[in-house]
C-alpha positions, 0 to 999 in steps of 0.5 A: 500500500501507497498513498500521498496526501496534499492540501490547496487553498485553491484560487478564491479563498483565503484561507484553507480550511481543508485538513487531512490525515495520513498514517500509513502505519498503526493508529491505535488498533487501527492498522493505518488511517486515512482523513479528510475534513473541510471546515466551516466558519468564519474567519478562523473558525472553519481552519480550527474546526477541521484541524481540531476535530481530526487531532480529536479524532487521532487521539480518541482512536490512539486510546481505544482498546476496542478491536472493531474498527467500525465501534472505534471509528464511531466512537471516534467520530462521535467524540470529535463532534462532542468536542467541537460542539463544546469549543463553539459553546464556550468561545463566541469566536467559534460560534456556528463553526463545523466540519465535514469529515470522511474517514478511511482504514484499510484492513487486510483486503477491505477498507472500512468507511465513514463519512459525514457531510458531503466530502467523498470517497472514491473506488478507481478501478477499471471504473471510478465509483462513489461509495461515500454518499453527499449529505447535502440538500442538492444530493436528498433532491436528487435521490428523492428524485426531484432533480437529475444528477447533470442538473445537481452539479450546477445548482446554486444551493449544492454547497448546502450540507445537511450533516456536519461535525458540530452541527448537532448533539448526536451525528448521523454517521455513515458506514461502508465497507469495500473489498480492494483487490491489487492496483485498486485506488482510493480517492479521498477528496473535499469538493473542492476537487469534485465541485471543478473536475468531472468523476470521468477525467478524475479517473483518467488522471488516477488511472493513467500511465507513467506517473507516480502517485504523487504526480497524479495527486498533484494532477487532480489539484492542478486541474482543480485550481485550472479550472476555477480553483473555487474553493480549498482542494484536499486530496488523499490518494491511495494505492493498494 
Protein backbone atom coordinates (compact mmCIF):
# COMPACT_ATOMS: atom_id res chain seq x y z
CA UNK A 1 0.00 0.00 0.00
CA UNK A 2 0.90 3.59 -1.12
CA UNK A 3 -0.51 6.55 -0.63
CA UNK A 4 0.08 10.53 -0.99
CA UNK A 5 -1.89 13.42 0.75
CA UNK A 6 -1.95 17.31 -0.19
CA UNK A 7 -3.89 20.44 0.55
CA UNK A 8 -4.64 23.64 -1.89
CA UNK A 9 -6.03 26.72 -0.78
CA UNK A 10 -7.03 26.91 -4.27
CA UNK A 11 -7.91 30.42 -6.35
CA UNK A 12 -10.51 32.15 -4.40
CA UNK A 13 -10.05 31.75 -1.00
CA UNK A 14 -8.24 32.99 1.57
CA UNK A 15 -7.57 30.64 3.86
CA UNK A 16 -7.85 26.91 3.96
CA UNK A 17 -9.51 25.26 5.83
CA UNK A 18 -9.36 21.62 4.26
CA UNK A 19 -7.45 19.36 6.93
CA UNK A 20 -6.04 15.65 6.08
CA UNK A 21 -4.57 12.90 7.86
CA UNK A 22 -2.50 10.10 6.83
CA UNK A 23 -0.60 7.14 8.52
CA UNK A 24 0.15 4.50 6.59
CA UNK A 25 1.25 2.61 9.77
CA UNK A 26 -0.54 1.58 13.29
CA UNK A 27 -3.36 4.22 14.97
CA UNK A 28 -4.09 2.67 17.89
CA UNK A 29 -5.66 -0.83 16.87
CA UNK A 30 -6.31 0.61 13.98
CA UNK A 31 -3.70 -0.92 11.04
CA UNK A 32 -3.46 2.77 9.24
CA UNK A 33 -5.71 5.89 8.88
CA UNK A 34 -6.89 7.94 6.36
CA UNK A 35 -8.67 11.67 6.86
CA UNK A 36 -10.19 14.24 5.14
CA UNK A 37 -12.04 17.30 6.75
CA UNK A 38 -13.40 20.51 5.39
CA UNK A 39 -14.04 23.30 7.84
CA UNK A 40 -16.74 25.96 8.12
CA UNK A 41 -16.89 29.14 9.97
CA UNK A 42 -15.95 32.45 9.79
CA UNK A 43 -12.69 33.91 9.92
CA UNK A 44 -10.65 31.24 11.56
CA UNK A 45 -13.31 29.19 12.84
CA UNK A 46 -13.56 26.62 9.91
CA UNK A 47 -9.35 26.23 9.70
CA UNK A 48 -9.86 25.40 13.59
CA UNK A 49 -12.83 23.01 13.43
CA UNK A 50 -11.19 20.75 10.55
CA UNK A 51 -7.61 20.67 12.30
CA UNK A 52 -9.09 20.24 15.83
CA UNK A 53 -11.69 17.67 15.03
CA UNK A 54 -9.23 15.14 13.22
CA UNK A 55 -6.44 15.81 16.07
CA UNK A 56 -9.55 14.51 18.45
CA UNK A 57 -10.46 12.02 16.29
CA UNK A 58 -6.34 10.80 16.19
CA UNK A 59 -6.17 10.91 19.55
CA UNK A 60 -9.61 9.03 20.91
CA UNK A 61 -8.57 6.16 18.39
CA UNK A 62 -4.74 6.17 19.71
CA UNK A 63 -6.57 5.36 23.39
CA UNK A 64 -9.11 2.83 22.14
CA UNK A 65 -8.76 -0.74 23.31
CA UNK A 66 -11.72 -1.68 21.03
CA UNK A 67 -10.80 -4.03 18.34
CA UNK A 68 -13.64 -3.33 15.99
CA UNK A 69 -12.58 -0.66 13.62
CA UNK A 70 -16.44 0.08 12.94
CA UNK A 71 -17.00 0.60 17.01
CA UNK A 72 -13.56 2.55 17.11
CA UNK A 73 -14.09 4.66 14.41
CA UNK A 74 -17.80 5.51 15.59
CA UNK A 75 -16.67 6.47 18.86
CA UNK A 76 -14.01 8.39 17.48
CA UNK A 77 -16.35 10.31 15.44
CA UNK A 78 -18.52 10.92 17.93
CA UNK A 79 -16.01 12.25 20.17
CA UNK A 80 -14.75 14.98 17.94
CA UNK A 81 -18.28 16.35 17.13
CA UNK A 82 -18.85 16.31 21.07
CA UNK A 83 -15.61 18.17 21.27
CA UNK A 84 -16.37 20.61 18.53
CA UNK A 85 -19.62 21.28 19.78
CA UNK A 86 -18.24 22.08 23.07
CA UNK A 87 -15.41 24.53 21.52
CA UNK A 88 -18.27 26.91 19.97
CA UNK A 89 -20.44 26.88 23.06
CA UNK A 90 -17.81 28.49 25.13
CA UNK A 91 -15.71 30.51 22.92
CA UNK A 92 -18.16 33.30 20.70
CA UNK A 93 -15.16 33.39 18.09
CA UNK A 94 -16.01 30.00 17.08
CA UNK A 95 -19.74 30.05 17.14
CA UNK A 96 -21.53 28.18 14.17
CA UNK A 97 -18.45 26.58 13.05
CA UNK A 98 -18.29 22.82 11.75
CA UNK A 99 -16.67 20.35 9.74
CA UNK A 100 -17.15 17.60 7.07
CA UNK A 101 -15.39 14.52 7.73
CA UNK A 102 -14.56 11.13 5.87
CA UNK A 103 -12.64 8.52 7.24
CA UNK A 104 -10.84 5.56 5.87
CA UNK A 105 -8.79 2.47 7.48
CA UNK A 106 -7.51 -0.30 5.41
CA UNK A 107 -7.94 -3.91 6.74
CA UNK A 108 -6.43 -6.80 5.08
CA UNK A 109 -8.36 -6.90 1.78
CA UNK A 110 -11.49 -4.35 2.89
CA UNK A 111 -11.43 -0.89 3.52
CA UNK A 112 -13.92 0.43 6.21
CA UNK A 113 -15.69 3.89 5.70
CA UNK A 114 -17.10 6.53 7.31
CA UNK A 115 -18.36 9.83 6.48
CA UNK A 116 -20.20 12.84 7.25
CA UNK A 117 -21.15 15.63 5.43
CA UNK A 118 -20.62 15.76 1.56
CA UNK A 119 -16.87 15.12 1.25
CA UNK A 120 -16.47 11.89 -0.83
CA UNK A 121 -14.69 8.74 -1.20
CA UNK A 122 -13.96 7.15 -4.16
CA UNK A 123 -13.18 3.31 -5.52
CA UNK A 124 -11.00 3.88 -9.01
CA UNK A 125 -10.72 0.53 -10.85
CA UNK A 126 -11.48 -0.12 -14.16
CA UNK A 127 -14.19 2.16 -13.26
CA UNK A 128 -14.45 5.06 -10.77
CA UNK A 129 -17.28 4.70 -8.28
CA UNK A 130 -18.66 6.75 -5.32
CA UNK A 131 -19.15 4.97 -2.24
CA UNK A 132 -19.43 7.50 0.26
CA UNK A 133 -22.99 9.12 -0.40
CA UNK A 134 -23.33 13.65 -0.43
CA UNK A 135 -25.43 14.63 2.96
CA UNK A 136 -26.41 17.59 1.17
CA UNK A 137 -29.65 19.46 0.24
CA UNK A 138 -28.79 19.01 -3.64
CA UNK A 139 -27.93 15.12 -3.16
CA UNK A 140 -31.70 14.47 -0.95
CA UNK A 141 -33.27 16.44 -4.06
CA UNK A 142 -31.53 14.07 -6.23
CA UNK A 143 -32.20 10.80 -4.68
CA UNK A 144 -35.74 11.94 -3.90
CA UNK A 145 -35.99 12.13 -7.49
CA UNK A 146 -36.84 15.83 -7.88
CA UNK A 147 -33.55 16.84 -9.53
CA UNK A 148 -31.35 14.92 -12.34
CA UNK A 149 -27.62 14.49 -11.38
CA UNK A 150 -26.10 16.78 -14.75
CA UNK A 151 -28.84 19.07 -13.10
CA UNK A 152 -27.20 18.64 -9.46
CA UNK A 153 -23.70 19.59 -10.44
CA UNK A 154 -24.60 23.41 -11.12
CA UNK A 155 -27.34 24.05 -8.90
CA UNK A 156 -26.94 27.31 -6.59
CA UNK A 157 -27.58 25.59 -3.11
CA UNK A 158 -25.15 22.42 -3.52
CA UNK A 159 -22.94 23.97 -1.36
CA UNK A 160 -25.69 23.47 1.36
CA UNK A 161 -24.89 20.39 3.81
CA UNK A 162 -27.44 18.76 5.92
CA UNK A 163 -24.90 16.88 8.24
CA UNK A 164 -21.86 18.19 9.86
CA UNK A 165 -19.32 17.56 12.92
CA UNK A 166 -20.53 20.36 15.27
CA UNK A 167 -23.62 20.93 13.73
CA UNK A 168 -25.82 18.79 16.43
CA UNK A 169 -25.63 16.87 19.88
CA UNK A 170 -25.87 13.26 18.15
CA UNK A 171 -24.10 12.96 14.50
CA UNK A 172 -25.60 10.67 11.93
CA UNK A 173 -22.90 8.88 10.79
CA UNK A 174 -22.31 6.99 7.65
CA UNK A 175 -20.54 3.47 7.34
CA UNK A 176 -19.39 1.30 4.03
CA UNK A 177 -17.05 -1.50 3.54
CA UNK A 178 -15.29 -2.38 0.41
CA UNK A 179 -13.16 -5.32 -0.75
CA UNK A 180 -9.72 -3.98 -2.62
CA UNK A 181 -8.31 -6.24 -4.78
CA UNK A 182 -4.02 -5.32 -6.26
CA UNK A 183 -3.91 -1.90 -8.12
CA UNK A 184 -7.48 -0.85 -6.74
CA UNK A 185 -7.40 3.05 -5.97
CA UNK A 186 -8.87 5.13 -3.35
CA UNK A 187 -9.75 8.59 -3.50
CA UNK A 188 -10.47 10.94 -0.67
CA UNK A 189 -11.33 14.41 -1.50
CA UNK A 190 -13.18 17.83 -0.29
CA UNK A 191 -15.28 19.29 -3.02
CA UNK A 192 -13.18 21.37 -3.83
CA UNK A 193 -11.84 18.94 -6.27
CA UNK A 194 -15.29 17.03 -7.08
CA UNK A 195 -17.17 20.93 -7.36
CA UNK A 196 -14.42 21.53 -10.53
CA UNK A 197 -13.34 18.49 -12.12
CA UNK A 198 -15.70 15.80 -13.65
CA UNK A 199 -15.62 11.85 -11.88
CA UNK A 200 -14.65 10.85 -15.60
CA UNK A 201 -11.39 12.97 -16.05
CA UNK A 202 -10.76 12.43 -12.08
CA UNK A 203 -10.39 8.65 -13.12
CA UNK A 204 -8.41 9.44 -16.05
CA UNK A 205 -5.87 11.39 -14.15
CA UNK A 206 -5.81 8.47 -11.26
CA UNK A 207 -5.53 5.56 -13.80
CA UNK A 208 -3.08 6.90 -16.07
CA UNK A 209 0.19 5.55 -17.26
CA UNK A 210 3.51 6.51 -16.46
CA UNK A 211 3.01 8.77 -13.50
CA UNK A 212 3.70 8.23 -9.79
CA UNK A 213 1.09 8.54 -7.30
CA UNK A 214 2.30 11.61 -6.33
CA UNK A 215 2.34 13.25 -9.77
CA UNK A 216 -1.01 12.03 -10.12
CA UNK A 217 -2.36 13.62 -6.91
CA UNK A 218 -0.54 16.54 -7.77
CA UNK A 219 -2.52 16.33 -11.38
CA UNK A 220 -6.07 16.29 -9.63
CA UNK A 221 -5.02 20.00 -8.00
CA UNK A 222 -3.65 21.23 -10.63
CA UNK A 223 -6.78 20.58 -12.73
CA UNK A 224 -8.57 21.67 -9.89
CA UNK A 225 -7.23 25.06 -9.46
CA UNK A 226 -7.38 25.24 -13.97
CA UNK A 227 -10.49 25.16 -13.80
CA UNK A 228 -11.50 27.62 -11.44
CA UNK A 229 -9.88 26.78 -8.03
CA UNK A 230 -13.33 27.97 -6.28
CA UNK A 231 -12.72 26.53 -3.08
CA UNK A 232 -9.88 24.78 -0.61
CA UNK A 233 -8.54 21.45 -2.52
CA UNK A 234 -7.55 18.49 -0.14
CA UNK A 235 -6.86 15.10 -1.73
CA UNK A 236 -5.72 11.63 -0.05
CA UNK A 237 -4.82 9.01 -2.86
CA UNK A 238 -4.04 5.67 -2.03
CA UNK A 239 -2.78 2.93 -3.96
CA UNK A 240 -3.39 -0.77 -2.69
Amino acid sequence: MKSFSATDIGQKRKMNQDYVFVSESPIGNLPNLFVVADGMGGHNAGDYASSHAVQTLVKEITDDQSINAIKIIRHAIEAANTEILSQARSDSGLYGMGTTIVVATIVGRYAYVANVGDSRLYLIEERIHQVTRDHSLVQEMVRMGELREEEARNHPDKNIITRALGAEDRVDIDFFDIELRPGSMILMCSDGLTNMVEDQRIQAIVRGRGSTLEEKGRALVREANANGGKDNIAIVLIEI
